[in-house]
PDB file of N, CA, C and O in Angstrom:
ATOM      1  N   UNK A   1      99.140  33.360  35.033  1.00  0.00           N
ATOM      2  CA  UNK A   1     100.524  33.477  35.423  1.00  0.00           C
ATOM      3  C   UNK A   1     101.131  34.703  34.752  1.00  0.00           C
ATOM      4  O   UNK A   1     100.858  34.899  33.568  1.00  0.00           O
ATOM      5  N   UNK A   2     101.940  35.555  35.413  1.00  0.00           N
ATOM      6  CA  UNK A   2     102.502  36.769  34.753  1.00  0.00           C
ATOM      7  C   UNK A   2     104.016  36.517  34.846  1.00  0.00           C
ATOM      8  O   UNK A   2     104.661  36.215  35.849  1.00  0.00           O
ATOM      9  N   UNK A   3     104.383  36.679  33.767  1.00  0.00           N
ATOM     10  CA  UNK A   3     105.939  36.647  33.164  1.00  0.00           C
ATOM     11  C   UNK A   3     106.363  37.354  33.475  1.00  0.00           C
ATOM     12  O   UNK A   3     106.560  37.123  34.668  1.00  0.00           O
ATOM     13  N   UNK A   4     106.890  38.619  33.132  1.00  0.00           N
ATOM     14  CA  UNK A   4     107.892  39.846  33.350  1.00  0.00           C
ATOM     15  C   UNK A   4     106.754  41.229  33.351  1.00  0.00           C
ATOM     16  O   UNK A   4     105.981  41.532  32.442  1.00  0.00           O
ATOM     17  N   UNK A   5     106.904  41.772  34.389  1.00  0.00           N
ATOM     18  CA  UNK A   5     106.120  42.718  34.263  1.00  0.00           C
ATOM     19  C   UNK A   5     106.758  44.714  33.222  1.00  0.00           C
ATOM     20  O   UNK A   5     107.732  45.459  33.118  1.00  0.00           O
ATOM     21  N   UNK A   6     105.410  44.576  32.791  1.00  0.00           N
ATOM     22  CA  UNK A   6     105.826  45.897  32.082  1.00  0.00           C
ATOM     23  C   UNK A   6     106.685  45.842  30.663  1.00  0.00           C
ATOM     24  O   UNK A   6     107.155  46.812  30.069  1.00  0.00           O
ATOM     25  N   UNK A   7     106.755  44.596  30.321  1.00  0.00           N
ATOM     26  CA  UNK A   7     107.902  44.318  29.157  1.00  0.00           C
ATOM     27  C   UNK A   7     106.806  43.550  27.720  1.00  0.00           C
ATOM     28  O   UNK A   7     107.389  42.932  26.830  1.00  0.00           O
ATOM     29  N   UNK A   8     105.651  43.662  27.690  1.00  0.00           N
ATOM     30  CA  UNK A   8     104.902  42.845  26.490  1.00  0.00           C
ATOM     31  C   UNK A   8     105.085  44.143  25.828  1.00  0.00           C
ATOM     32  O   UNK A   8     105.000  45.248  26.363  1.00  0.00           O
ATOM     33  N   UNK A   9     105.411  43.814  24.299  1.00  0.00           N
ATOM     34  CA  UNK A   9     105.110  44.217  23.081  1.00  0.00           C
ATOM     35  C   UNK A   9     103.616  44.877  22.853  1.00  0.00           C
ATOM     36  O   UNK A   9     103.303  45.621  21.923  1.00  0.00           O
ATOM     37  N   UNK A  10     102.899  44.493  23.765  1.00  0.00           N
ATOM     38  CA  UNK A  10     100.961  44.871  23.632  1.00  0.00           C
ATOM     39  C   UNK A  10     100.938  45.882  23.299  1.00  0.00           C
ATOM     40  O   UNK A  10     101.373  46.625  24.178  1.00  0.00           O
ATOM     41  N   UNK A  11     100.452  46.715  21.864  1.00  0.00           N
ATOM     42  CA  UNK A  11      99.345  48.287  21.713  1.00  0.00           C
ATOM     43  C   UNK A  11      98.237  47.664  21.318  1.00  0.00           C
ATOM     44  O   UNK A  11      97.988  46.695  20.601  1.00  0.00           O
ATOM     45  N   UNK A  12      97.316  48.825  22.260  1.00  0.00           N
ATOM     46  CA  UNK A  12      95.716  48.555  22.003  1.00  0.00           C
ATOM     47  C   UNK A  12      95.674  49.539  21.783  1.00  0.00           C
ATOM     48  O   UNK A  12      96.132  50.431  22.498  1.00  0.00           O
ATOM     49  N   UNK A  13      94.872  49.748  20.273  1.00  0.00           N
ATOM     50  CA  UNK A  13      94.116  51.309  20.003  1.00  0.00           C
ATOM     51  C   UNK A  13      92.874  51.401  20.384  1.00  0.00           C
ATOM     52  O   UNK A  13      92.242  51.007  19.404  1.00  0.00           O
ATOM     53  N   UNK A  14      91.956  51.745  21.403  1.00  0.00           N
ATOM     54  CA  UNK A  14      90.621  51.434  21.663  1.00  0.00           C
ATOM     55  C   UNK A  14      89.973  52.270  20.343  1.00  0.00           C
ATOM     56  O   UNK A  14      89.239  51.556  19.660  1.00  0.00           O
ATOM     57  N   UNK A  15      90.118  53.661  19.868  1.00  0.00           N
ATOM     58  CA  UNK A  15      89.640  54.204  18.874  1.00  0.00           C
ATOM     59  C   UNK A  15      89.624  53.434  17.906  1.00  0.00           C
ATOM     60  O   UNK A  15      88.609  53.464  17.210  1.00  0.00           O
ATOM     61  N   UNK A  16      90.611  52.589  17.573  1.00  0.00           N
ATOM     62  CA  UNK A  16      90.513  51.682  16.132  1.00  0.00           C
ATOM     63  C   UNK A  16      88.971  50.735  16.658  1.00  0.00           C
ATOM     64  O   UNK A  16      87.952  50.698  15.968  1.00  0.00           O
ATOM     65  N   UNK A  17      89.117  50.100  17.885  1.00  0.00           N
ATOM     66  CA  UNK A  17      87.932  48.953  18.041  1.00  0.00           C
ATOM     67  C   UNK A  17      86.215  49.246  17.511  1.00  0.00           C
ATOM     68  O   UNK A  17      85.509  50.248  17.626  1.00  0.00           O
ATOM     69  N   UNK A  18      86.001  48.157  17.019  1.00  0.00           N
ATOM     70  CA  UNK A  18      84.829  48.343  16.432  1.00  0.00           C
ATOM     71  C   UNK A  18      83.704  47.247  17.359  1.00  0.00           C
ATOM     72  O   UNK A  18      82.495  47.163  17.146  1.00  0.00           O
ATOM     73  N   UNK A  19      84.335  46.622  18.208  1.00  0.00           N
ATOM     74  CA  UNK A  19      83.570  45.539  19.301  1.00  0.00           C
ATOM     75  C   UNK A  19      83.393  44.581  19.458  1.00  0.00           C
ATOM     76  O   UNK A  19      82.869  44.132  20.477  1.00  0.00           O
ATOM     77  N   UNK A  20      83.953  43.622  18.029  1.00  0.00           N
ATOM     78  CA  UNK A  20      83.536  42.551  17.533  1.00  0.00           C
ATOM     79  C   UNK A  20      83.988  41.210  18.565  1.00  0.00           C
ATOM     80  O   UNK A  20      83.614  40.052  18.383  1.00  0.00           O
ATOM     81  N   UNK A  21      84.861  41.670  19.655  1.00  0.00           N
ATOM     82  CA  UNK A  21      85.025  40.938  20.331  1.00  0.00           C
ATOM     83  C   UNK A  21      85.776  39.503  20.267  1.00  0.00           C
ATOM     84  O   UNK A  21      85.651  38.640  21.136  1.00  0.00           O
ATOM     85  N   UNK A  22      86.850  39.340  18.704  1.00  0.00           N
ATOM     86  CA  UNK A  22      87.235  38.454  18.334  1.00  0.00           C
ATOM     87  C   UNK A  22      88.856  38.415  19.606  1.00  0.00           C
ATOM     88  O   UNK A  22      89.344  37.446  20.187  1.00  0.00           O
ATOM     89  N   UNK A  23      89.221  39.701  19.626  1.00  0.00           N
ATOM     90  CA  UNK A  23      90.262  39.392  20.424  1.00  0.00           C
ATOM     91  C   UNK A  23      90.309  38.716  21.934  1.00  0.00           C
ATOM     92  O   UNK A  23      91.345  38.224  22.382  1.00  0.00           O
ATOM     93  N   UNK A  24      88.958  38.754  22.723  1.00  0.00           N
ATOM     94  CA  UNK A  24      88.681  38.215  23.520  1.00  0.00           C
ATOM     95  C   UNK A  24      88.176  36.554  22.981  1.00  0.00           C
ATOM     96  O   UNK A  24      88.539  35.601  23.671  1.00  0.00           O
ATOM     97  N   UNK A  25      87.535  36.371  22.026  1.00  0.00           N
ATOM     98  CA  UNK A  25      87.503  35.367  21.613  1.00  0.00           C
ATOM     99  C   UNK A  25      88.645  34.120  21.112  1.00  0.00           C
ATOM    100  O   UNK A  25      88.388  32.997  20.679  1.00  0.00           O
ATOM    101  N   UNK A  26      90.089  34.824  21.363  1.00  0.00           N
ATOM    102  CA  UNK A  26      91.271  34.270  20.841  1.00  0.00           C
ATOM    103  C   UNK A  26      92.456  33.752  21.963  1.00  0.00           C
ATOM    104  O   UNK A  26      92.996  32.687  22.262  1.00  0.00           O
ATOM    105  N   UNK A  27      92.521  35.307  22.429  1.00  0.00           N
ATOM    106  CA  UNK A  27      93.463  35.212  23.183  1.00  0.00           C
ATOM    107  C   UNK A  27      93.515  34.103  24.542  1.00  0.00           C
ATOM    108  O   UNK A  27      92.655  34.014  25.418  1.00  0.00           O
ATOM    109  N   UNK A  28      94.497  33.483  24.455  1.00  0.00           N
ATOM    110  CA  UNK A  28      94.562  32.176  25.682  1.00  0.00           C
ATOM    111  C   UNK A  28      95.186  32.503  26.445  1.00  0.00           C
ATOM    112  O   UNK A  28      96.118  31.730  26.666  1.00  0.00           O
ATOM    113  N   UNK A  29      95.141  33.583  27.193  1.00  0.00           N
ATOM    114  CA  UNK A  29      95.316  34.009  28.381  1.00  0.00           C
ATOM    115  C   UNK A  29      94.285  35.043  28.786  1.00  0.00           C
ATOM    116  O   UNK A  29      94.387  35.756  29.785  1.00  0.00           O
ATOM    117  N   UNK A  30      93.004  35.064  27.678  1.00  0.00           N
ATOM    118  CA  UNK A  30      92.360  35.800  28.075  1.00  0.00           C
ATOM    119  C   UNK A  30      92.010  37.560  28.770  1.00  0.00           C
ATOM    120  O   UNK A  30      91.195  38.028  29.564  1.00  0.00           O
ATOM    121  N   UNK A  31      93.005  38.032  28.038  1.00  0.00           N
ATOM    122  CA  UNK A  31      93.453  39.427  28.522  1.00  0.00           C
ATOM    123  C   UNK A  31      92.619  40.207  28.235  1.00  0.00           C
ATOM    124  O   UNK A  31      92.549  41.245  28.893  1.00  0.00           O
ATOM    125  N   UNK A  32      91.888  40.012  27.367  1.00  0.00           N
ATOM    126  CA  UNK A  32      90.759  40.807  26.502  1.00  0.00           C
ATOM    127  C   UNK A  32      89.257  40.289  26.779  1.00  0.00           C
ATOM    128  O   UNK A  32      88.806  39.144  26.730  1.00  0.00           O
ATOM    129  N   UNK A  33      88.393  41.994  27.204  1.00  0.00           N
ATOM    130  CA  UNK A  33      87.075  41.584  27.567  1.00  0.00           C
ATOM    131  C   UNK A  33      86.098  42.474  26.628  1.00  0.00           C
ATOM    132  O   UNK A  33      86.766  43.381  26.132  1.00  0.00           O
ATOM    133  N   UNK A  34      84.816  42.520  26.237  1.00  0.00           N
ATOM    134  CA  UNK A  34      84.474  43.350  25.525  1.00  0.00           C
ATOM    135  C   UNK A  34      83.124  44.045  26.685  1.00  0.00           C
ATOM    136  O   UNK A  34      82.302  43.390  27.326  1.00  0.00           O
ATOM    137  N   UNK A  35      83.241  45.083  26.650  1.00  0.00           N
ATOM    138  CA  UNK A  35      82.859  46.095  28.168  1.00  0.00           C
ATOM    139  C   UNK A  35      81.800  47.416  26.968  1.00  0.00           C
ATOM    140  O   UNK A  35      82.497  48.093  26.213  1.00  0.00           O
ATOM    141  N   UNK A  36      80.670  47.580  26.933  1.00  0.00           N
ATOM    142  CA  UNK A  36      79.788  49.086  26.385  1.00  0.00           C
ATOM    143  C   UNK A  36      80.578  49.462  24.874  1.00  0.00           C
ATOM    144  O   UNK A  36      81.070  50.535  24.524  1.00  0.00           O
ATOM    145  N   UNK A  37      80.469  47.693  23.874  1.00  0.00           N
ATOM    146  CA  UNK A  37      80.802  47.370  22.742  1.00  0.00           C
ATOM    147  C   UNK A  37      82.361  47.797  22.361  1.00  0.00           C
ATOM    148  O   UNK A  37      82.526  48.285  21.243  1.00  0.00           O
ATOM    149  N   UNK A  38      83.478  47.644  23.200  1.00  0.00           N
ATOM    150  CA  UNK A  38      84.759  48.121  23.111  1.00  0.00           C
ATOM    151  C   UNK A  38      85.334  46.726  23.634  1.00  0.00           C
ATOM    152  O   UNK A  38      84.617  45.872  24.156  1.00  0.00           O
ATOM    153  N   UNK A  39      86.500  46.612  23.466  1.00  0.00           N
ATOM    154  CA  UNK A  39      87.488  45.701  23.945  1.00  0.00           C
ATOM    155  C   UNK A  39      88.102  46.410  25.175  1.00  0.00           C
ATOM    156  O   UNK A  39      88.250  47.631  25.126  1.00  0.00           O
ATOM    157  N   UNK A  40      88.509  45.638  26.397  1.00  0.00           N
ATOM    158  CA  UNK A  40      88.924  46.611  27.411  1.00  0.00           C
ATOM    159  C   UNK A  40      90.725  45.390  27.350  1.00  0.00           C
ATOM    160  O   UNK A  40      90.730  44.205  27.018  1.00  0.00           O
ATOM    161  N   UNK A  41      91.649  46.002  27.666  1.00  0.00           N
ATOM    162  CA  UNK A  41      92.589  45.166  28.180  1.00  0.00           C
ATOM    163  C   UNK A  41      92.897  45.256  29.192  1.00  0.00           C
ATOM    164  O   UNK A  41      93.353  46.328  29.590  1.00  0.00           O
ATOM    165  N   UNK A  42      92.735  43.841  30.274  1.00  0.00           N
ATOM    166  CA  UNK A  42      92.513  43.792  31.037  1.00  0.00           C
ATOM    167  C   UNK A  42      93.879  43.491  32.303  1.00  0.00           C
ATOM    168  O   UNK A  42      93.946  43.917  33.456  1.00  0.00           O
ATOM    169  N   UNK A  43      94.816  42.636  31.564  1.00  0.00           N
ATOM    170  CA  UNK A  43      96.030  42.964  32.419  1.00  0.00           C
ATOM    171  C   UNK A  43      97.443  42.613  31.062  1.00  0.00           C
ATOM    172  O   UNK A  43      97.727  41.487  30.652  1.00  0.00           O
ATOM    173  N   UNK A  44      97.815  43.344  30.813  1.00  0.00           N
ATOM    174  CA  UNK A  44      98.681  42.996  29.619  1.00  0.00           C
ATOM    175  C   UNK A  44      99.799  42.706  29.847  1.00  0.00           C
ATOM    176  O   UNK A  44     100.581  42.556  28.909  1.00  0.00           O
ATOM    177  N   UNK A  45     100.299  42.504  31.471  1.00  0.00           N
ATOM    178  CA  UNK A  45     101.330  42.010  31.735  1.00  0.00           C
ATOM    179  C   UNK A  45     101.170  40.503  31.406  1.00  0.00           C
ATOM    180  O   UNK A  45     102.219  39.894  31.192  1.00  0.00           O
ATOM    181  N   UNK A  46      99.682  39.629  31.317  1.00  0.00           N
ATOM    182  CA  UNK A  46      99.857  38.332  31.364  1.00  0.00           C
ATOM    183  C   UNK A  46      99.967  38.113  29.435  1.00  0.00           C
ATOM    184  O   UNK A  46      99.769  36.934  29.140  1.00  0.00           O
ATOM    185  N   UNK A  47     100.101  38.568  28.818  1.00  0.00           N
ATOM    186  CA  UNK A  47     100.141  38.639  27.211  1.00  0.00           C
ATOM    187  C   UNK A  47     101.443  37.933  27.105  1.00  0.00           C
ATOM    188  O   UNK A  47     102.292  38.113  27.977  1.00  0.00           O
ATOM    189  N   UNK A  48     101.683  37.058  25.993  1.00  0.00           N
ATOM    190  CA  UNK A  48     102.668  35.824  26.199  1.00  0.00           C
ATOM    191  C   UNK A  48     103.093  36.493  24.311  1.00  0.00           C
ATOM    192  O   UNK A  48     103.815  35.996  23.446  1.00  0.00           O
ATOM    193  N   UNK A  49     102.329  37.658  24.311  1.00  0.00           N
ATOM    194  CA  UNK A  49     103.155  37.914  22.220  1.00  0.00           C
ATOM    195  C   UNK A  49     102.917  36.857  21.412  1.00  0.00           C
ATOM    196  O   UNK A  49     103.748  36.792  20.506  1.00  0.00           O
ATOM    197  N   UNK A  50     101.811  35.704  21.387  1.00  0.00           N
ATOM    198  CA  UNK A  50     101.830  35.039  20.653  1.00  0.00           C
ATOM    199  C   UNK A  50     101.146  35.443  18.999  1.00  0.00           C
ATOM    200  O   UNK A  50     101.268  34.900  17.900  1.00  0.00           O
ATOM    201  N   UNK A  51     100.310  36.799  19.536  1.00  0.00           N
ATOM    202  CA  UNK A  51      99.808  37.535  18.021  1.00  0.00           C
ATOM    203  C   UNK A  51      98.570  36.645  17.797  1.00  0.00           C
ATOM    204  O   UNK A  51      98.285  36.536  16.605  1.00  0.00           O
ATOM    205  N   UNK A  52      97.819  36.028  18.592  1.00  0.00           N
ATOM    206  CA  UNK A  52      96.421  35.643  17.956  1.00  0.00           C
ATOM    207  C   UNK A  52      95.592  36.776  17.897  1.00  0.00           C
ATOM    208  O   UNK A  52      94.913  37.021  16.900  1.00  0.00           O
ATOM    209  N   UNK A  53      95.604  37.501  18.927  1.00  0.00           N
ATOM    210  CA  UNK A  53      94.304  38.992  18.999  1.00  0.00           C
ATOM    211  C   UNK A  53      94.826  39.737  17.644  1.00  0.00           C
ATOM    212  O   UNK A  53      93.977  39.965  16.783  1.00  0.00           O
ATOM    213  N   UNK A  54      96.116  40.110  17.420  1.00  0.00           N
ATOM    214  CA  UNK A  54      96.495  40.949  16.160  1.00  0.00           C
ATOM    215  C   UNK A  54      95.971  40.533  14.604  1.00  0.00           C
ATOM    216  O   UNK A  54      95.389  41.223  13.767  1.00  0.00           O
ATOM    217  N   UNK A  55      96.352  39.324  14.567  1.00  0.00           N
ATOM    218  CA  UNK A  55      95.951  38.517  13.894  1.00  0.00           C
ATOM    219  C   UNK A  55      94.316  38.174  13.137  1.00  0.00           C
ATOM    220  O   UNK A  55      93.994  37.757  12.024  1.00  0.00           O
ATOM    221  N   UNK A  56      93.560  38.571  14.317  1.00  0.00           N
ATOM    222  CA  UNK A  56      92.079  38.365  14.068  1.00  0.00           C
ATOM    223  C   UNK A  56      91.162  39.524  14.320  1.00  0.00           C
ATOM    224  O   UNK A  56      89.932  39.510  14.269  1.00  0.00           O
ATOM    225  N   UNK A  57      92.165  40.798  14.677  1.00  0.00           N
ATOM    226  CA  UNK A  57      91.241  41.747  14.982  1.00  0.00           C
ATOM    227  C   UNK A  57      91.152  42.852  13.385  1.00  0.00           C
ATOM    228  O   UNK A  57      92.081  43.620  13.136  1.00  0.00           O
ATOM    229  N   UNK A  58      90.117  42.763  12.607  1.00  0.00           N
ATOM    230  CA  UNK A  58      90.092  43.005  11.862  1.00  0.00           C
ATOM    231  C   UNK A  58      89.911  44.830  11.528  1.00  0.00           C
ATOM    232  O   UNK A  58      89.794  45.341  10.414  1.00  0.00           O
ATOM    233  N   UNK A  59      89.932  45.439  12.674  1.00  0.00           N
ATOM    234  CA  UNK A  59      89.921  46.540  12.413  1.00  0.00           C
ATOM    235  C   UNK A  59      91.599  47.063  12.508  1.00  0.00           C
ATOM    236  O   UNK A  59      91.750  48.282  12.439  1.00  0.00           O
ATOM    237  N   UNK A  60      92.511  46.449  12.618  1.00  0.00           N
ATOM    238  CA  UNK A  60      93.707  46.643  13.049  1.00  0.00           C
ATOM    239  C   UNK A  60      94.122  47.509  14.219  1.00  0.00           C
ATOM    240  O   UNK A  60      94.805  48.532  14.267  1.00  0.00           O
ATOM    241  N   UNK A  61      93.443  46.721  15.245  1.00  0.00           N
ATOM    242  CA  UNK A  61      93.533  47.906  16.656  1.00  0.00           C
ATOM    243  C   UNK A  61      94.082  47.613  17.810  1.00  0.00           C
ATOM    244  O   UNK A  61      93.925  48.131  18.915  1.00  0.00           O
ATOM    245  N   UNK A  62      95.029  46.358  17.313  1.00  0.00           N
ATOM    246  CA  UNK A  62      95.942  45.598  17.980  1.00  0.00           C
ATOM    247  C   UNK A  62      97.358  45.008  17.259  1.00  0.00           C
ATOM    248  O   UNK A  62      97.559  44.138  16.412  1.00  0.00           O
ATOM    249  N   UNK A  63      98.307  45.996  18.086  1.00  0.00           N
ATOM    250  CA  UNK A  63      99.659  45.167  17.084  1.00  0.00           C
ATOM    251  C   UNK A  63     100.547  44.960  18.581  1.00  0.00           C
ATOM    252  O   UNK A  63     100.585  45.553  19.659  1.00  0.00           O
ATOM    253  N   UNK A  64     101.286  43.657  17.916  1.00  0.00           N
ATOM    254  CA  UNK A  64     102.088  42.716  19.065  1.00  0.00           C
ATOM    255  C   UNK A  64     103.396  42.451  18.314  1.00  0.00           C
ATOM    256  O   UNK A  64     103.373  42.463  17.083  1.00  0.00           O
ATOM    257  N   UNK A  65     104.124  42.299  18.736  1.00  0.00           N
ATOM    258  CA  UNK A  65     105.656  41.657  17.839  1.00  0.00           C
ATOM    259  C   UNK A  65     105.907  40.695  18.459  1.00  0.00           C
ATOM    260  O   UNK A  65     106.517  40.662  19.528  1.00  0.00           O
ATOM    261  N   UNK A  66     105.348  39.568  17.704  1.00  0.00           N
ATOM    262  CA  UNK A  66     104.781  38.356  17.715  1.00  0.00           C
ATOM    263  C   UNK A  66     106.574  37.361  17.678  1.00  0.00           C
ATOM    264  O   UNK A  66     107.433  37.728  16.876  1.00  0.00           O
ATOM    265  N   UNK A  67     106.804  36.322  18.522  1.00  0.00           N
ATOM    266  CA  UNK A  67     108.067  35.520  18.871  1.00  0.00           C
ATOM    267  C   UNK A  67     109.024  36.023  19.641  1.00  0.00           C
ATOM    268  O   UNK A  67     110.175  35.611  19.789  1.00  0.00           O
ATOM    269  N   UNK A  68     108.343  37.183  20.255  1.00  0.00           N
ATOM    270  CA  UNK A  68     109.570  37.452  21.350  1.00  0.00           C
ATOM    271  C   UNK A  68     109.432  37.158  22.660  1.00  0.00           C
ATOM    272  O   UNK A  68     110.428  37.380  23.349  1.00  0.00           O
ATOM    273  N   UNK A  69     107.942  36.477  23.500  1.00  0.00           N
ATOM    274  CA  UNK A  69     107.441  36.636  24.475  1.00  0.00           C
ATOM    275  C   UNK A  69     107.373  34.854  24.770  1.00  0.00           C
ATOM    276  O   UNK A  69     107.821  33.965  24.047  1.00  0.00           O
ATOM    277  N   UNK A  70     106.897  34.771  25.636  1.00  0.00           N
ATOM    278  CA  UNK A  70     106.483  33.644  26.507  1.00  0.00           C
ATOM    279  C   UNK A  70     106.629  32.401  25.166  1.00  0.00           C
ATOM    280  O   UNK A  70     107.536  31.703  24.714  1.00  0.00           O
ATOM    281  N   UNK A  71     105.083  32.635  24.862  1.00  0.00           N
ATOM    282  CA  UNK A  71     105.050  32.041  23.345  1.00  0.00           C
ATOM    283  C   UNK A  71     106.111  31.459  22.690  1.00  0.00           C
ATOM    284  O   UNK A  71     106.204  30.244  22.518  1.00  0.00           O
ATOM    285  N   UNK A  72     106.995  32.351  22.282  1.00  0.00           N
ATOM    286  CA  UNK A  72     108.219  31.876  21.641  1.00  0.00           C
ATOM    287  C   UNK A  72     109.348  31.264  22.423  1.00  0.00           C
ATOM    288  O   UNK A  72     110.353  30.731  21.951  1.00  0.00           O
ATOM    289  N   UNK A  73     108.967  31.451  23.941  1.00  0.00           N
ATOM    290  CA  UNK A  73     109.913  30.177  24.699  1.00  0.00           C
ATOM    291  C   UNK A  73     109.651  29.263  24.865  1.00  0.00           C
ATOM    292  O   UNK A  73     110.569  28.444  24.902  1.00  0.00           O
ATOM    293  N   UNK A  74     108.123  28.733  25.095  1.00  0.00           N
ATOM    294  CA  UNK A  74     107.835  27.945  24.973  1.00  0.00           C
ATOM    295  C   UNK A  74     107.687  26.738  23.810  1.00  0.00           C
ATOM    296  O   UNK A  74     107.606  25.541  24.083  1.00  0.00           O
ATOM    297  N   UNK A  75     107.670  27.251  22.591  1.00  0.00           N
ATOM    298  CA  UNK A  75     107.806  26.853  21.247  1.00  0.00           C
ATOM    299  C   UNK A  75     108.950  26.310  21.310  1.00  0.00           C
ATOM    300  O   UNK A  75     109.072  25.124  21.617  1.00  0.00           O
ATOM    301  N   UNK A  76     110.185  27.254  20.968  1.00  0.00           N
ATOM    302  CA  UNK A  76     111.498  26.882  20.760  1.00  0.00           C
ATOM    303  C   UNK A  76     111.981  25.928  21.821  1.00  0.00           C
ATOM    304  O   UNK A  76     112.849  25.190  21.356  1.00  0.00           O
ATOM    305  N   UNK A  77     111.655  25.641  23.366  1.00  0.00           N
ATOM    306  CA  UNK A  77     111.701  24.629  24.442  1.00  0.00           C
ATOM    307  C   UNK A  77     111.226  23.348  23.522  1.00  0.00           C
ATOM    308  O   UNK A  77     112.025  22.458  23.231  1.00  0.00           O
ATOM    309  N   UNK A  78     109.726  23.335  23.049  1.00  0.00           N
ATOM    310  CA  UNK A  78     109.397  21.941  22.286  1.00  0.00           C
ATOM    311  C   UNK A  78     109.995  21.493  21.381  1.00  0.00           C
ATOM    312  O   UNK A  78     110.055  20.284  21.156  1.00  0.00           O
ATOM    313  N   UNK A  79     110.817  22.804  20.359  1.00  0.00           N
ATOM    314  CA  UNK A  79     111.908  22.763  19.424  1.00  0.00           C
ATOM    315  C   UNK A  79     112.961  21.630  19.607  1.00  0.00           C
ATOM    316  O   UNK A  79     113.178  20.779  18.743  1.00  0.00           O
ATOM    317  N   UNK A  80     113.504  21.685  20.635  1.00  0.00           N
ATOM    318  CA  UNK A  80     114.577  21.872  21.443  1.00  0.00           C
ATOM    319  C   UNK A  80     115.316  22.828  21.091  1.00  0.00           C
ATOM    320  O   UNK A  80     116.411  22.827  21.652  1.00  0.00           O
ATOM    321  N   UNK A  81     115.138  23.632  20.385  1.00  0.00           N
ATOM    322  CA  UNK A  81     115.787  25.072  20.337  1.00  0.00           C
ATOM    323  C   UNK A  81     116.369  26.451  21.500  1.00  0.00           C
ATOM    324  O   UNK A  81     117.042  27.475  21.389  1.00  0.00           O
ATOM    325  N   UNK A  82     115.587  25.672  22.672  1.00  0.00           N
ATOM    326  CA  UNK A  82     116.234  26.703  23.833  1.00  0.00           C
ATOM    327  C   UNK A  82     115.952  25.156  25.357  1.00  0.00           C
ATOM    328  O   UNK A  82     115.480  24.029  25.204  1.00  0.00           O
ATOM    329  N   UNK A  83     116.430  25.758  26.507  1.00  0.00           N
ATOM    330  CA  UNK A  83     116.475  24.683  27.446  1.00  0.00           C
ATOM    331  C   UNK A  83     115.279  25.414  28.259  1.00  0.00           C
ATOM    332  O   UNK A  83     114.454  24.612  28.696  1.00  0.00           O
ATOM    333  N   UNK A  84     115.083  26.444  28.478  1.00  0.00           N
ATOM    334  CA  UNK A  84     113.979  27.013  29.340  1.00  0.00           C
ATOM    335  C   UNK A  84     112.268  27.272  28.231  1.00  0.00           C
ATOM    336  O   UNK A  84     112.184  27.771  27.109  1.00  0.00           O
ATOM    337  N   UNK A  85     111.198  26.731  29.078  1.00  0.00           N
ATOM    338  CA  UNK A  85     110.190  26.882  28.530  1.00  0.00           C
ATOM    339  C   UNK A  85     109.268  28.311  29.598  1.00  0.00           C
ATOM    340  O   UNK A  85     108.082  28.639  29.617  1.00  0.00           O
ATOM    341  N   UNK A  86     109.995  28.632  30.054  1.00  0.00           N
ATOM    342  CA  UNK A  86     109.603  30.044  30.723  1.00  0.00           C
ATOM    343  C   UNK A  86     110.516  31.252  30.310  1.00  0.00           C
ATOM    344  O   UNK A  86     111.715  31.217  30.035  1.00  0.00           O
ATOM    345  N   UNK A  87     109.819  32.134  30.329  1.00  0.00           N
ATOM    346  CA  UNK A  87     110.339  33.409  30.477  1.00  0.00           C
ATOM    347  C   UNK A  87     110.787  33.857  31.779  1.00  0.00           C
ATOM    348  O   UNK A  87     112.012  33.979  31.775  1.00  0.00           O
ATOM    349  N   UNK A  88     110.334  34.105  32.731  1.00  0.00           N
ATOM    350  CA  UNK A  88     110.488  34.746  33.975  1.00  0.00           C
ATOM    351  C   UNK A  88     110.152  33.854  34.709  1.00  0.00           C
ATOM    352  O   UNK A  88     110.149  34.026  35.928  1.00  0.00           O
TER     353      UNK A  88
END
């Protein structure tokens, strides 16, 4: 499902990647594939900012600003902190 297009927080440095393939291993929307030992991103409009790939990619070749996206509406909805559990 894609939220708002063109508006995720997502940088990928492919030069930082070293291949390890943890960000594909994380991410639950699956945005991340590992393609001739690199991470490729694959549609970053579906990226929800929840910061698991940033989080675990140990070469630091992924930064997100993590609670502003999908993620964090959905959270704060279970909160009851907001009435909508969607973004878009």
């Amino acid at each position: 499902m894609k939220y708002l297009k063109n508006v995720a927080t997502l940088k990928y440095n492919e030069a930082k990647c070293t291949g390890c393939g943890r960000c594909a291993e994380v991410c639950p929307h699956r945005i991340f594939k590992v393609r001739e030992k690199k991470a490729v991103l694959t549609d970053r409009d579906l990226c929800i900012e929840c910061g698991a790939c940033m989080m675990n990619c140990p070469a630091e070749a992924i930064d997100v600003e993590v609670g502003v996206g999908c993620a964090a509406a959905v959270i704060g909805a279970m909160l009851g902190k907001s009435k909508t559990a969607c973004c878009g």
